[in-house]
PLY file of the C-alpha trace (Angstrom):
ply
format ascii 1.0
element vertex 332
property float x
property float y
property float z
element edge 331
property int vertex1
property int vertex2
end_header
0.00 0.00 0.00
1.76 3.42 -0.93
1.43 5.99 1.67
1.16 9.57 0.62
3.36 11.99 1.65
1.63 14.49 3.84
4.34 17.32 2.98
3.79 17.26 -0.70
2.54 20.19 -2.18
1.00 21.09 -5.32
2.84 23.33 -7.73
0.45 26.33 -7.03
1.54 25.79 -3.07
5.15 25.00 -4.33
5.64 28.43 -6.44
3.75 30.39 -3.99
6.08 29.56 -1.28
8.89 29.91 -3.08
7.90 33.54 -4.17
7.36 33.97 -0.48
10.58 32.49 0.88
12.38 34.65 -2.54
13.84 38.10 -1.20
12.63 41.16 -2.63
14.02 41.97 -5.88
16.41 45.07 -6.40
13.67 46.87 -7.96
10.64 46.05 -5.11
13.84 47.26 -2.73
14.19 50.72 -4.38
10.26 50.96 -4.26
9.99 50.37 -0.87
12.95 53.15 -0.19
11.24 55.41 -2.33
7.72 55.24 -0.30
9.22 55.74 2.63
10.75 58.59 1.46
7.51 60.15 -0.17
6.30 59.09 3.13
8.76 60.87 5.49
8.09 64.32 3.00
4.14 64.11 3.35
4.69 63.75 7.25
7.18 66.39 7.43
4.79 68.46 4.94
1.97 68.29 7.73
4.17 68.99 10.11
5.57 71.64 8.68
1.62 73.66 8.33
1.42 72.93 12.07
4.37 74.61 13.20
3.67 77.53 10.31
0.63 78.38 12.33
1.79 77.05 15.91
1.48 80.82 17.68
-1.53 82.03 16.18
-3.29 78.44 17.13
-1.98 78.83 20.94
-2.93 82.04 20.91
-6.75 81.11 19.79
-6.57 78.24 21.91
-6.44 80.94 24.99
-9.92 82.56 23.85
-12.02 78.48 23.79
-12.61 76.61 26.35
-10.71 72.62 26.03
-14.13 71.27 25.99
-15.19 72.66 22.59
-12.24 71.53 21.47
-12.39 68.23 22.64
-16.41 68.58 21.15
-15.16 68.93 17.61
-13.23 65.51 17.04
-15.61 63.22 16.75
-16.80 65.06 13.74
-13.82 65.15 12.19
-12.82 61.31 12.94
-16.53 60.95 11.18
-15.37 63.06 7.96
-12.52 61.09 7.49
-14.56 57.77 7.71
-17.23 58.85 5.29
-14.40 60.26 3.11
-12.83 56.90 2.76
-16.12 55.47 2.02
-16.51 58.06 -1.26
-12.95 56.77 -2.36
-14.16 53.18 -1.75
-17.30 53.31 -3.42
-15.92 55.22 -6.60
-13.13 52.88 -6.84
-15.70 49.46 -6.62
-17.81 51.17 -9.13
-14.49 51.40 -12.18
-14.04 47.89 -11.45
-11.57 47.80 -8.11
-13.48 46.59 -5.23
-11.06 46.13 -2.19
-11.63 45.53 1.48
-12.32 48.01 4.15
-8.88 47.73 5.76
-6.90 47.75 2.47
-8.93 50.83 1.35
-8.21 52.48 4.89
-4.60 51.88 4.17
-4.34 53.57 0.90
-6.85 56.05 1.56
-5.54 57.43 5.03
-1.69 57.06 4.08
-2.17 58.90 0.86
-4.22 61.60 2.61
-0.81 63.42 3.71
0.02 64.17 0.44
-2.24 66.80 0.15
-0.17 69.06 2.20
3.03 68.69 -0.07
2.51 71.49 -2.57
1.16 71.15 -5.97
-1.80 69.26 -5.20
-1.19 66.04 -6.72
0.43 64.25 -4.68
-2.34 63.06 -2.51
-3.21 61.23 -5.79
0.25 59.65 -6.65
0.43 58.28 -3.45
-3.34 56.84 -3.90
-1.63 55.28 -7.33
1.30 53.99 -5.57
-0.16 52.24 -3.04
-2.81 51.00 -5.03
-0.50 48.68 -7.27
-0.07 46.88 -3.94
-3.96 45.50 -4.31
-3.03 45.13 -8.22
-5.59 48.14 -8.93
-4.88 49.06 -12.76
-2.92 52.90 -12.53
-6.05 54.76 -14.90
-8.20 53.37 -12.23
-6.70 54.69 -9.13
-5.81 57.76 -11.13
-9.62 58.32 -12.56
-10.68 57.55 -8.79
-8.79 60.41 -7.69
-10.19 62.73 -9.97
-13.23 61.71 -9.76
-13.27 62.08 -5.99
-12.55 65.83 -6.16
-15.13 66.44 -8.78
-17.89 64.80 -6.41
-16.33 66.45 -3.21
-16.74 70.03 -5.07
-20.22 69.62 -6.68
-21.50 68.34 -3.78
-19.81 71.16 -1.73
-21.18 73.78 -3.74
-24.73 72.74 -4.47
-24.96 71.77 -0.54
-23.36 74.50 0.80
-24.83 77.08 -1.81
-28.99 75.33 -0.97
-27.62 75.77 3.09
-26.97 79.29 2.88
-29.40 80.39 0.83
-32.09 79.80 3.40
-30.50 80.01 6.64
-28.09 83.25 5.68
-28.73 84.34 2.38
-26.26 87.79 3.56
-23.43 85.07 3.07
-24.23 83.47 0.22
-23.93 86.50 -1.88
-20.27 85.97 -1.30
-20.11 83.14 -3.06
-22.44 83.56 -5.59
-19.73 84.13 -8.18
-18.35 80.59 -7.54
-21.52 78.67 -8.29
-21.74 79.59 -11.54
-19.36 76.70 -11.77
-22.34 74.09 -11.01
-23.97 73.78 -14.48
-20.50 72.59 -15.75
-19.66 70.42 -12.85
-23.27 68.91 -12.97
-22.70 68.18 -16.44
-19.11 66.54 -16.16
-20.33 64.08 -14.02
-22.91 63.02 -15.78
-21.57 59.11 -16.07
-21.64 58.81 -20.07
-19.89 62.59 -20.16
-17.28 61.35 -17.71
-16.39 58.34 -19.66
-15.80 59.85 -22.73
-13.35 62.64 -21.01
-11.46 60.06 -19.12
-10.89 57.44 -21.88
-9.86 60.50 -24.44
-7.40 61.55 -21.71
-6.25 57.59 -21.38
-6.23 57.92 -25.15
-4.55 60.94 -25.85
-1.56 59.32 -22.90
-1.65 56.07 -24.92
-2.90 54.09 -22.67
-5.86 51.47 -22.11
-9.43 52.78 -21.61
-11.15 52.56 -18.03
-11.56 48.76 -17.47
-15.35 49.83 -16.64
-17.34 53.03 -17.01
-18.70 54.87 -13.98
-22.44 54.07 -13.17
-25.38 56.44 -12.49
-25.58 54.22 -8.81
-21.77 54.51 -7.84
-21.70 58.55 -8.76
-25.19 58.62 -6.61
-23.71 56.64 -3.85
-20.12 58.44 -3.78
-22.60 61.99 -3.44
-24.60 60.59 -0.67
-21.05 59.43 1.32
-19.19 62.95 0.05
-22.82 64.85 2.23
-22.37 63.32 4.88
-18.51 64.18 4.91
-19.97 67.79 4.93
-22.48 67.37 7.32
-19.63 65.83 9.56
-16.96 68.89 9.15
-19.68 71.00 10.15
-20.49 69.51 13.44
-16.43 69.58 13.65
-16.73 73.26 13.34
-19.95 74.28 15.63
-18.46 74.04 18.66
-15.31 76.29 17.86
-18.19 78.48 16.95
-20.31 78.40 19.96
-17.27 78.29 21.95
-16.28 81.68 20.68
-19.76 83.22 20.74
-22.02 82.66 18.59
-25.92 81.48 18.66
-25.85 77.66 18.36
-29.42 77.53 16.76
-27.84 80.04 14.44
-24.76 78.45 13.74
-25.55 74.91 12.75
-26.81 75.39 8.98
-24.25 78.40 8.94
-21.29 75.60 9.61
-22.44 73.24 7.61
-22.92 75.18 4.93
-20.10 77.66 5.09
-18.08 74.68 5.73
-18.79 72.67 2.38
-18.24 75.95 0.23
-15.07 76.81 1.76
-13.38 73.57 1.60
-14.16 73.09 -1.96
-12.98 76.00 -3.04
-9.94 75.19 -1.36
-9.72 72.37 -3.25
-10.16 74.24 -6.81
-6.89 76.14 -5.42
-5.02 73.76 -7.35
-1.20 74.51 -6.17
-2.23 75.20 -2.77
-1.75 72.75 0.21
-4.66 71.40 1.28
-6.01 74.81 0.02
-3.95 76.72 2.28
-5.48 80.49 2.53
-8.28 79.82 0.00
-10.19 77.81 2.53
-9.61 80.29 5.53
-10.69 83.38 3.87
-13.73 82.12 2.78
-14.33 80.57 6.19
-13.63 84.41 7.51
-16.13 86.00 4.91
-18.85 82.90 6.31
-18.57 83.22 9.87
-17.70 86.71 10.55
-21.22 87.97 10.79
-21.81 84.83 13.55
-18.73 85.95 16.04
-19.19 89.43 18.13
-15.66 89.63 17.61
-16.47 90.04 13.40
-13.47 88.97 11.18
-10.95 88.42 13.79
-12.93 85.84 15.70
-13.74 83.94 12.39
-9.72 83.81 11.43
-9.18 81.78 15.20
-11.64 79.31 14.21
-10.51 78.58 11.18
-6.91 78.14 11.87
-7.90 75.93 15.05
-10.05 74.15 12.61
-7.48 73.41 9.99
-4.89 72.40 13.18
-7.22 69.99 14.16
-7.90 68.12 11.20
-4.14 67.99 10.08
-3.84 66.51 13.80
-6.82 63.84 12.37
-4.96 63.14 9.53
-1.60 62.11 10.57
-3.44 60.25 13.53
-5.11 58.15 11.20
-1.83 57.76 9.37
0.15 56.68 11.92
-2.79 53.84 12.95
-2.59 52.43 9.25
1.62 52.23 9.39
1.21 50.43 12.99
-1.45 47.81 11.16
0.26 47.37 7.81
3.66 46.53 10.08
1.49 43.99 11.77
-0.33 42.75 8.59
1.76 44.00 5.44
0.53 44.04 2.15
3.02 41.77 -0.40
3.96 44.46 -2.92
4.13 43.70 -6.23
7.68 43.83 -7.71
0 1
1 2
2 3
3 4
4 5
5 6
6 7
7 8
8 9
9 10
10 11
11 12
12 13
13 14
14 15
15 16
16 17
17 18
18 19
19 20
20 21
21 22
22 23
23 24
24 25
25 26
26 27
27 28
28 29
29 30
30 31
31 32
32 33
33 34
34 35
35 36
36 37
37 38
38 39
39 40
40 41
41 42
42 43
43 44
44 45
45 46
46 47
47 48
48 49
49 50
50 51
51 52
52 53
53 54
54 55
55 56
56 57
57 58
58 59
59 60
60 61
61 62
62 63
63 64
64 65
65 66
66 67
67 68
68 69
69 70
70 71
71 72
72 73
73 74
74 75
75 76
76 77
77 78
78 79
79 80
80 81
81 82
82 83
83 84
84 85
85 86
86 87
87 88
88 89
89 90
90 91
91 92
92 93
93 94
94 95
95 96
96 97
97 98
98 99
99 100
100 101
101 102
102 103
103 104
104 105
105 106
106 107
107 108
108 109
109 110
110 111
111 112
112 113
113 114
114 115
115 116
116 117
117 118
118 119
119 120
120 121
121 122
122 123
123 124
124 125
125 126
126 127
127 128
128 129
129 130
130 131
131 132
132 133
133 134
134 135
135 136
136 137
137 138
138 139
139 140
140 141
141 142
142 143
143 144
144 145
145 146
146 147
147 148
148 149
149 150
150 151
151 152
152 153
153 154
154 155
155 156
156 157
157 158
158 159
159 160
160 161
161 162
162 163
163 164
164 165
165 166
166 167
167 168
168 169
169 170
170 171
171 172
172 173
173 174
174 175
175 176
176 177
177 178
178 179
179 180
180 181
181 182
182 183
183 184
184 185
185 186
186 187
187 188
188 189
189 190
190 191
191 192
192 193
193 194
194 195
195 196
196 197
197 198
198 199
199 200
200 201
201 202
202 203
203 204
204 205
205 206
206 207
207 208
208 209
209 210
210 211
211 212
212 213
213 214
214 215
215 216
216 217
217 218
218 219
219 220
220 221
221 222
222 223
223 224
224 225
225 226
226 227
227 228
228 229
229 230
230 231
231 232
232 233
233 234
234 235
235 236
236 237
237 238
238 239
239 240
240 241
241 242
242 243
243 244
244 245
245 246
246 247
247 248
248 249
249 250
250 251
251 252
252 253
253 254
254 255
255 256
256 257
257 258
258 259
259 260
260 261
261 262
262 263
263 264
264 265
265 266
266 267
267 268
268 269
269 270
270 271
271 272
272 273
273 274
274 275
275 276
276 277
277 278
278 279
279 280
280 281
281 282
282 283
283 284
284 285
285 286
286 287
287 288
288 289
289 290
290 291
291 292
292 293
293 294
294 295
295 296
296 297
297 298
298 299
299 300
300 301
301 302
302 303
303 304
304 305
305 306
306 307
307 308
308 309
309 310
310 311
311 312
312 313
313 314
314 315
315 316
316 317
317 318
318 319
319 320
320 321
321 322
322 323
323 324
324 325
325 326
326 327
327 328
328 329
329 330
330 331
């Protein structure tokens, strides 16, 4: 009777384990160098905003109680989560589904980028890190477009709609910038954003989008990207109420003033993270809240922007400490 040998493997099993027991190749070793140097820059980059506006941020922090402070995180934790989840759901709609925890570790990793100037960066990394979970490059890329043209529209209509009704005074400020809708509107109709992105592809000679963008992944990206503004606005309302304004009053005001200033921030293309853009139209939203006008409206948002570069390389640092404990195999 022939007994079978219980170490055999198959030749799947046997190349798989070789390819794990192979060490990394020259090339996957000057990848991984390079990340962590791209890495080390974004981090440094963040860093770099909070020490730019360390004083006047100490100085504000003197005129809030900790409390409201301490009020305004949870919001901004719950941005960041409904932010991954408009990344997510784009990238599952082109064809790229991936797990929760991969998509965390792309998503939240990459998100320091945007405070390297030029703007871009925040997407290389997202295409980067991507080839990890063997996402095609015009995918990721197209994702990362696509999630700034649904994170302005949105913005805009929602924040434009807000202020309209609860502060129409404000919304004349703006009203300049929403003539922008119509074409944004239009751009993402699916079939429109097709044709743009595979005449791009085409124009770089490279392969079309392995699968067109769908009328119920654009819808479901827009819900996510409102309540990412709905969230940044509760992360605002306390500084608000903390500094003096009517809480009844404040609410719609924050929410919407919120969503328009951020994405025009993010039209600042060059900018970090919108650096300036987003303040001074936070200023021209919230002045007529805060008894102390102008001035009053600067403090909160430069403790606002502290706090959510603090969110950012918090959630950064938690995806490093879980890929070290469960790494993703790049691919050489």
């Amino acid at each position: 009777m022939t007994v079978r040998d219980e170490t055999t493997q198959t030749p799947a099993a046997q190349a798989e384990a070789t390819a794990q027991a192979a060490p990394p190749s020259r090339r996957a070793r000057a990848r991984a160098w390079i990340r962590a140097a791209v890495l080390v820059v974004m981090v440094v980059s963040a860093v770099a905003v909070l020490a730019a506006n360390r004083e006047a941020v100490l100085d504000a922090l003197t005129e809030i109680e900790p409390w409201y402070v301490a009020a305004a995180l949870p919001g901004a934790v719950a941005a960041m989560v409904a932010a991954l989840f408009v990344w997510r759901s784009l990238l599952a709609d082109l064809g790229s589904p991936i797990a929760i925890r991969d998509a965390a570790r792309v998503f939240y990793l990459s998100q320091l980028g945007k405070y390297v100037p030029g703007t871009v960066w925040s997407m290389v990394a997202q295409v980067e890190l991507s080839r990890d979970l063997r996402i095609p490059r015009r995918t990721s890329l197209a994702v990362g477009v696509l999630a700034i043209a649904v994170s302005v529209t949105v913005g805009l209509t929602t924040g434009s709609a807000i202020l309209l009704i609860a502060a129409p005074g404000v919304a004349e400020h703006f009203r300049l910038f929403l003539l922008a809708l119509p074409l944004l509107l239009t751009v993402l109709h699916p079939a429109v954003l097709t044709r743009l992105l595979n005449l791009v592809y085409r124009l770089l000679r490279r392969q079309p989008l392995p699968k067109p963008p769908s009328w119920t992944g654009m819808l479901s990206a827009a819900g996510a990207q409102l309540l990412v503004w709905v969230a940044l606005g509760l992360h605002i309302w306390p500084f608000l109420v903390g500094i003096g304004a009517d809480p009844a009053e404040a609410l719609p005001v924050a929410i919407g003033g919120y969503a328009l200033a951020y994405s025009l921030g993010q039209l600042a293309v060059g900018l970090p993270a919108g650096a300036g853009v987003r303040e001074a139209a936070l200023v021209l939203a919230f002045a007529p809240l805060l008894p102390g006008g102008a001035a009053a409206a600067l403090v909160v948002a430069l403790i606002s922007r502290v706090t959510l570069i603090v969110v950012d390389i918090l959630m950064a640092a938690l995806q490093r400490l879980i890929a070290r404990r469960r790494p993703v195999t790049p691919i050489p």
